[in-house]
C-alpha positions in Angstrom: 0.0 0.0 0.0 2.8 2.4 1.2 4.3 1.8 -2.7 0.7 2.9 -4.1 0.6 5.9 -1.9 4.0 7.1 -3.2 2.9 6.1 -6.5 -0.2 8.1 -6.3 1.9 11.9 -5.4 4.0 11.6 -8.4 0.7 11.1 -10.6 -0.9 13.7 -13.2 -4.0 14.3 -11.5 -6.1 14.2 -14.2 -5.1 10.4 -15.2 -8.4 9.2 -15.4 -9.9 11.4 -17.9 -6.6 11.8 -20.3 -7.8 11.5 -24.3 -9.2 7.7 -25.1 -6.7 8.0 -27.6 -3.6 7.5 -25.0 -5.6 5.0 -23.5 -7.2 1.6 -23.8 -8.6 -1.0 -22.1 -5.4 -2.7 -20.1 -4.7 1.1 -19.0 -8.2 1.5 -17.9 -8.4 -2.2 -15.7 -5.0 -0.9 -14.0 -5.6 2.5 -13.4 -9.0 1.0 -12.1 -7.5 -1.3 -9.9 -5.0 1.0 -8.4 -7.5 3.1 -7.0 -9.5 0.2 -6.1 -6.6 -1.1 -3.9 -6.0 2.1 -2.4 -9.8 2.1 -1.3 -10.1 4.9 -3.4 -13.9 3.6 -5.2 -15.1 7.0 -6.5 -11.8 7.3 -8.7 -11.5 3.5 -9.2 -15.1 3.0 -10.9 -14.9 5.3 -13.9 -11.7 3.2 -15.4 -13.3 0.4 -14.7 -16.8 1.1 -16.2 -14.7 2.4 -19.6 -12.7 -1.4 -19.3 -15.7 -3.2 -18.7 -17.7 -1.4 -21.5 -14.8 -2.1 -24.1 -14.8 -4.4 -27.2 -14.5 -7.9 -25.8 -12.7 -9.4 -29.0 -9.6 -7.2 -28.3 -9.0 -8.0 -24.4 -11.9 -10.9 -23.4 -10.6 -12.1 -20.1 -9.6 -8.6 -18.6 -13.1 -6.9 -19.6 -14.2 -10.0 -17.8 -12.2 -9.2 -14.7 -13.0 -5.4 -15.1 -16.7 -6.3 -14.8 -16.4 -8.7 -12.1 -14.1 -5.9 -9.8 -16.6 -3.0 -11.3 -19.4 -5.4 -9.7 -18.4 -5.4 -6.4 -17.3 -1.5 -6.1 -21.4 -1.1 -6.9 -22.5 -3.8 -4.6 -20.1 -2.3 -1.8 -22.0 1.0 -2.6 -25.5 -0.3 -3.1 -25.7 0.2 -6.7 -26.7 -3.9 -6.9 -28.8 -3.1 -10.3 -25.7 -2.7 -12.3 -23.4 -5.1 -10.3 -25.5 -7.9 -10.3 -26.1 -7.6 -14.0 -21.9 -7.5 -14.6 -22.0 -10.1 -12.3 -24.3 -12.4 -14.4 -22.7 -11.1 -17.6 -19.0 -13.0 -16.5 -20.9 -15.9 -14.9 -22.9 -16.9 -18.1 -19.8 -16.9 -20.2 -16.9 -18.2 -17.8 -19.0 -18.5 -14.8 -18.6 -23.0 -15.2 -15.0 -22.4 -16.0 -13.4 -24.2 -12.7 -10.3 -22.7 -13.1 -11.5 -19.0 -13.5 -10.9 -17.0 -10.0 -13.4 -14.5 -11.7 -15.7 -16.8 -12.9 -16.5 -18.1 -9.3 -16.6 -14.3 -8.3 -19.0 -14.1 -10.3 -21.4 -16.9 -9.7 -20.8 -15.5 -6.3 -21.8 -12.1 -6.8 -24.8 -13.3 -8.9 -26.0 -15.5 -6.3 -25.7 -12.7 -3.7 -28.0 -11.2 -5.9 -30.5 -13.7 -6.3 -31.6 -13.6 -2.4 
């Protein structure tokens, strides 16, 4: 944590909204998840939301893990419309996969919000 605090001083402050054009998807899931790590949610779900909403064909698995990590931000914040449908979005297409660590996050999630 202490590395992503130091990491965090030296960064632009507007990082999150620099042009699409420097940006894609990978950038978006990291920057994402480095405010999500730093419990930083507000700042960590607008990178996330542009990875999850990004053309599956180019980066499948991580808009599958953006979703899933997107998903709980808004179920930790009681948004469960939206995370329980990225939720079910990841577990009917890798939600059977064994293997997948966000596959069972996501049949998790799901089933959190079928009660």
């Amino acid at each position: 944590e202490a590395d992503g605090v130091a990491a965090l001083a030296v960064m632009p402050p507007d990082a999150s909204s620099w042009d699409p054009a420097l940006r894609g998807p990978r950038y978006d899931f990291y920057l994402g998840e480095f405010f999500r790590v730093l419990g930083r949610s507000d700042d960590a779900i607008p990178p996330l939301r542009r990875a999850a909403r990004s053309c599956a064909y180019a980066e499948p698995l991580l808009q599958m893990r953006a979703r899933v990590a997107l998903a709980g931000l808004l179920e930790a914040r009681g948004e469960t419309n939206e995370a329980c449908a990225h939720y079910a979005f990841v577990r009917d297409r890798i939600g059977r996969v064994a293997e997948s660590a966000t596959g069972r996050a996501a049949v998790a999630g799901a089933g959190r919000c079928a009660r």
